[in-house]
C-alpha beads as a LAMMPS data file, in Angstrom:
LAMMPS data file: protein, C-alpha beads

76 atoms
75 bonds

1 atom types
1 bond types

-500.0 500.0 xlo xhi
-500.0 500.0 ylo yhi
-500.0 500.0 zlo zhi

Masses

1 110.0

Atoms # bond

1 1 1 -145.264 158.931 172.205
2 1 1 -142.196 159.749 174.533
3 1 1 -141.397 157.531 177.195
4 1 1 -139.072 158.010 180.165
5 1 1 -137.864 155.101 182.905
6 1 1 -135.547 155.525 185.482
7 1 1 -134.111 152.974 187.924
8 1 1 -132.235 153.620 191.196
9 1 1 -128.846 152.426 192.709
10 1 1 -128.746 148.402 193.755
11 1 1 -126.828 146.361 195.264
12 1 1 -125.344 143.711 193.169
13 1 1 -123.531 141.234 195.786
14 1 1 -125.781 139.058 198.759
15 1 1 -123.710 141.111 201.203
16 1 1 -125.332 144.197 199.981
17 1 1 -121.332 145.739 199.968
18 1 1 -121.335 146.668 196.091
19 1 1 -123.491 148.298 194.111
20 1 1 -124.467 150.319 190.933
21 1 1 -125.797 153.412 190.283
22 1 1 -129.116 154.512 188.870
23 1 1 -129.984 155.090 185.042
24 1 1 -132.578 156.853 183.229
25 1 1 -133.256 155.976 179.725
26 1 1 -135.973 158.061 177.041
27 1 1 -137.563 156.343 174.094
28 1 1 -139.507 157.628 171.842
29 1 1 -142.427 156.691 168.814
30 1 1 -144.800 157.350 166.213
31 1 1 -146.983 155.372 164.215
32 1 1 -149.326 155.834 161.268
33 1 1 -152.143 154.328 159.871
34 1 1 -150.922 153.797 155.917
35 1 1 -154.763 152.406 154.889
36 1 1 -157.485 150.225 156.989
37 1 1 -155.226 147.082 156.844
38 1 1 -151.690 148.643 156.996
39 1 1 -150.354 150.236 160.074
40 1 1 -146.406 151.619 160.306
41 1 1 -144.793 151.783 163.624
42 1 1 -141.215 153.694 164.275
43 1 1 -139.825 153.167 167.746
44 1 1 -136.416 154.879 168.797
45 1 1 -134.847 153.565 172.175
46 1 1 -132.359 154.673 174.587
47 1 1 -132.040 158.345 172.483
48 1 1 -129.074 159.438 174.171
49 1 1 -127.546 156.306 173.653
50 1 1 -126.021 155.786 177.241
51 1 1 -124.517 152.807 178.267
52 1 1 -126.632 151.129 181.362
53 1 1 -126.724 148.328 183.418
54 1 1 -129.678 146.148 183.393
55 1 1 -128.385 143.092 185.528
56 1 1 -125.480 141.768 187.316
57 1 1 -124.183 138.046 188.165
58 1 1 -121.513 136.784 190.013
59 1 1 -121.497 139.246 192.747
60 1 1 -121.571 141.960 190.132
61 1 1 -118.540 141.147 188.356
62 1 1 -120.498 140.503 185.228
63 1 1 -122.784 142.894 184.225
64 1 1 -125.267 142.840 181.054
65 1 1 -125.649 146.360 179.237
66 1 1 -129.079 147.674 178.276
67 1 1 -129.820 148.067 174.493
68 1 1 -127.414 150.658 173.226
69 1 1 -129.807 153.580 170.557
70 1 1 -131.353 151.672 168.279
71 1 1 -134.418 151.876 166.092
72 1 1 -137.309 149.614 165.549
73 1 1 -139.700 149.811 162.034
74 1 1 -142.559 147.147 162.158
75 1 1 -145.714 147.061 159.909
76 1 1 -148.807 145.366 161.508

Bonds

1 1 1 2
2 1 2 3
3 1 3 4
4 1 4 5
5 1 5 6
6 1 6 7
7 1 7 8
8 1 8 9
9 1 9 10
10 1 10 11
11 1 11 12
12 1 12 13
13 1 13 14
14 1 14 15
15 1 15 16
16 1 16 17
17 1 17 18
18 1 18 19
19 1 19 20
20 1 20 21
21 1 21 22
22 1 22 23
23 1 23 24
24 1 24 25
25 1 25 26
26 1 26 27
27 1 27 28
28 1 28 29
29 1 29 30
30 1 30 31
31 1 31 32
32 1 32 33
33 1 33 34
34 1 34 35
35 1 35 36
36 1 36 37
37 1 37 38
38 1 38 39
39 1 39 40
40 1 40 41
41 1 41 42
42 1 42 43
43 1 43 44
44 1 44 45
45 1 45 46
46 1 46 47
47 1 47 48
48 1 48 49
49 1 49 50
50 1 50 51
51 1 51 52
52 1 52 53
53 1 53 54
54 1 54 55
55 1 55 56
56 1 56 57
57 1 57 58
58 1 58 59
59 1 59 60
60 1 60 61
61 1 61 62
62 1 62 63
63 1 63 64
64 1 64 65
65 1 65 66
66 1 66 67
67 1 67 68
68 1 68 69
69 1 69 70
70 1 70 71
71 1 71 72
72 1 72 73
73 1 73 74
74 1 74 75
75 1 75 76
């Protein structure tokens, strides 16, 4: 599975006088079926590992980065 999300520009500030540009992020997965009760799940996110932010506080001076390329391995 490939996924793609993109968000456009905002304003960060109740004045609407600042704001921040638009991102677009691609993560990716595969998962396999190991036996009937064992199934193996590999998630990559943000693949081209570029820095993004995903909200803003006080008037956009602070801003919280999205999740930087990582990798997720889960067994269910």
């Amino acid at each position: 599975e490939l996924g793609v999300r993109h968000v456009g520009a905002r304003q960060v500030d109740a004045a609407n006088t600042r704001r921040i540009g638009s991102y677009t992020v691609a993560d990716a997965g595969v998962s396999w079926q190991a036996n009937p009760s064992l199934k193996l799940a590999l998630r990559a996110y943000n693949l081209a590992d570029r820095r993004y932010p995903v909200s803003f506080s006080n008037g956009g001076n602070q801003w919280l980065l999205g999740r930087p390329r990582s990798f997720e391995l889960s067994a269910f």
